[in-house]
Every structure is written in structure tokens, then in C-alpha cells.
BADOPA-504716 format. One record per residue (C-alpha): residue number from 1; x, y, z. Coordinates in Angstrom, 3 decimals, padded with zeros to 6 digits. Example, Ala and Ser with C-alpha at 12.3 -4.5 7.8 and 13.67 -1.06 7.14 Angstrom:
BEGIN
n:X:Y:Z
1:012.300:-004.500:007.800 .
2:013.670:-001.060:007.140 .
This chain:
BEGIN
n:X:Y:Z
1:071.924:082.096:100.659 .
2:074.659:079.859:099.347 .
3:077.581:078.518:102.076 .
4:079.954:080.502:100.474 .
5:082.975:078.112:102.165 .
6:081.177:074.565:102.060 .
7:082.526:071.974:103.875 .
8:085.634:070.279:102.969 .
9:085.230:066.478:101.668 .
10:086.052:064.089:104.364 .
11:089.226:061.581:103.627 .
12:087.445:059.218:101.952 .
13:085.713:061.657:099.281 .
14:089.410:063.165:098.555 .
15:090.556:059.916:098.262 .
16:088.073:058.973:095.570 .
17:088.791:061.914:093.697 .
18:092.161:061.689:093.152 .
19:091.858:058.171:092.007 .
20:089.338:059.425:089.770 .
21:091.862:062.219:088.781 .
22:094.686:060.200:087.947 .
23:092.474:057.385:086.097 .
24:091.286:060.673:083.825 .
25:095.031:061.117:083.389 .
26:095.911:057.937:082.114 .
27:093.207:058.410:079.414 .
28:093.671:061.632:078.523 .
29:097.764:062.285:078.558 .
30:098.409:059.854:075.601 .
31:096.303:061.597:073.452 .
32:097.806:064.730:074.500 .
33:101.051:063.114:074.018 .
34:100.469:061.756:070.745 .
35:099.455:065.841:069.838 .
36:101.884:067.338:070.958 .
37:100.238:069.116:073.710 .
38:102.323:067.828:076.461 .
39:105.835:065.925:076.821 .
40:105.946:062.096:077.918 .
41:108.057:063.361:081.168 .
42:105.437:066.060:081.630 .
43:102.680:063.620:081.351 .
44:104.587:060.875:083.497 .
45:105.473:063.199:086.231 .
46:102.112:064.749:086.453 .
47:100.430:060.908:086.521 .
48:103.772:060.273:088.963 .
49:102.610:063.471:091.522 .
50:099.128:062.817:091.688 .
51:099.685:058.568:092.870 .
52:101.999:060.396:095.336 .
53:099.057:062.635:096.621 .
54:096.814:059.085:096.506 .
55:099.643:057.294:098.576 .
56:099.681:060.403:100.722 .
57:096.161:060.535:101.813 .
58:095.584:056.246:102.124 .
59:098.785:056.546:104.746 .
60:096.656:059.082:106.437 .
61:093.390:056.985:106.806 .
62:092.849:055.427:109.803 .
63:092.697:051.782:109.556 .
64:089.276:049.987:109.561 .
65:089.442:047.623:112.394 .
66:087.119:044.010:111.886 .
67:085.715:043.001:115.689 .
């Protein structure tokens, strides 16, 4: 039977998603721009929001420590 509430990604998976999110973003918005689909302030403050998640999370990772 299927873990119907799998585990959550650790830090370092969310982390990698939202960079992947917000690179997707920056490709995608212009177009949507250029079509009319979305404002420029939309798209900037949506871009803006998800750097603040990114910024969020790293300040939330512990530090890697070199012996």
C-alpha cells in the first residue's frame, strides 16, 4: 500500500527545488510577459518571493564545518 503522507524532503532537497523553481521562472515569465499572460510586477514579485523562500531556507542550514 502506498505511504499515503511520505516523508518530507530534508533541507537540502527543498533547497534544490526552489532553485530549480525560480530558474523555471526566469525562463518561463518573459514569455508569459511578452503574451500577455502575466504583468512584469506580477512576474518580478513572484521571481522576487520565491529567492526570498531560497534565502529563507540557506539561513536555516546548518553550516558545514571543514576539520
Amino acid at each position: 500500500m502506498p505511504d499515503l503522507f511520505p516523508r518530507s524532503p530534508d533541507l537540502d532537497q527543498q533547497i534544490e527545488c526552489v532553485s530549480r523553481e525560480i530558474g523555471m521562472r526566469q525562463r518561463v515569465y518573459p514569455g508569459w510577459v511578452k503574451a500577455g499572460r502575466m504583468s512584469q510586477t506580477k512576474a518580478d514579485h513572484e521571481i522576487a518571493a520565491m529567492q526570498a523562500v531560497l534565502t529563507t531556507l540557506q539561513s536555516i542550514k546548518p553550516q558545514e564545518t571543514t576539520p
